[in-house]
N, C-alpha and C positions, 0 to 999 in steps of 0.2 A: 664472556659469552654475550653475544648480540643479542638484542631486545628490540622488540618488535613495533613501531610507535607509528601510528597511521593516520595520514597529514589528512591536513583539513577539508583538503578539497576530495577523499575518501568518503566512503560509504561505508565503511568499515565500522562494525563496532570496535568499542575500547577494550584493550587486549584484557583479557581476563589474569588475573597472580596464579601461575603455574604453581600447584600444591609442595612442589621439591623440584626446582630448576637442577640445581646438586645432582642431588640422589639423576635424574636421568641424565645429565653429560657422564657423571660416573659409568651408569650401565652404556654407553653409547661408545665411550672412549675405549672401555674394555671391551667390546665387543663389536665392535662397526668392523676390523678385519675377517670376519665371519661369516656376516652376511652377503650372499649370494650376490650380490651389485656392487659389491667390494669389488675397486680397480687397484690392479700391480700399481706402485709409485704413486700413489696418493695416501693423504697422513690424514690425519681425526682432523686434523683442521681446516682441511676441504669439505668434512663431512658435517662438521660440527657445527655450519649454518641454518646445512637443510634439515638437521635434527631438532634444533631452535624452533625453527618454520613448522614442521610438524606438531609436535611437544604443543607450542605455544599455539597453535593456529587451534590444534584442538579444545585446548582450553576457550580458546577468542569466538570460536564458533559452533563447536560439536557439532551433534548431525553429524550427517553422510561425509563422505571424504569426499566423493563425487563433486558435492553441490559448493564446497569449500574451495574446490581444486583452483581457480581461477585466481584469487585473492592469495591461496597461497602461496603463487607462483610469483603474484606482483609482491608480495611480502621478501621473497626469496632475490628478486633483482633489488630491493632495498638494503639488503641484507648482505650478500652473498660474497664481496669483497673479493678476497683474490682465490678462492675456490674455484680449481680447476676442472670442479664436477662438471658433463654436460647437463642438458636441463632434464633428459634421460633419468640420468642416474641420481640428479639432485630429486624427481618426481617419486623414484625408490625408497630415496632415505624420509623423505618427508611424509611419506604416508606409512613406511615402518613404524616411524615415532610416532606419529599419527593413530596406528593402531596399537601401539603399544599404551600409550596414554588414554584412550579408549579403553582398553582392557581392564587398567590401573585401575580409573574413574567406578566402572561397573564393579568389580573385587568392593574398592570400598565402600561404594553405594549403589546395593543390589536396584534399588530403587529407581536411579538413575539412568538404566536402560529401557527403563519401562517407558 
């Protein structure tokens, strides 16, 4: 799985340790055929950058996905290797995981929304 590491000349903060990188390529692999921006003839391993991108991006930044969107995209051309997603469909996956990890974060720490 790709990790996210953001050069020096970035403004980026320092990526945050995603609480279980695992446990979400798990739920991502099983289930990226299902989600609505699933394309015929593409495999988890086109998908499985922008799930990174997401997943991690949230962790690196939270907040809005809005205000993230820009950095997650340069993360995503760091990243994204020979992923046939357009930048469409990689902006799908990346804010799915995005709010998925989101959701995760709040479940374990009601606090954390606040």
């Amino acid at each position: 799985m790709p990790h996210l590491v953001a050069d020096e000349d970035d403004d980026l903060p320092t990526p945050c340790i995603v609480a279980d990188p695992q446990r979400q390529d798990d739920y991502w692999r099983a289930t990226y055929r299902r989600e609505r921006y699933f394309r015929a003839g593409c495999e988890y391993e086109d998908y499985a950058p922008a799930y990174c991108v997401g997943y991690v991006g949230y962790a690196q930044y939270g907040g809005e996905y809005e205000q993230a969107e820009r950095s997650l995209f340069a993360n995503w051309e760091r990243i994204k290797g020979a992923s046939r997603l357009t930048p469409q469909e990689a902006r799908a996956a990346f804010r799915a995981a995005w709010e998925r990890e989101a959701r995760d974060s709040r479940a374990a720490d009601p606090a954390h929304g606040r």
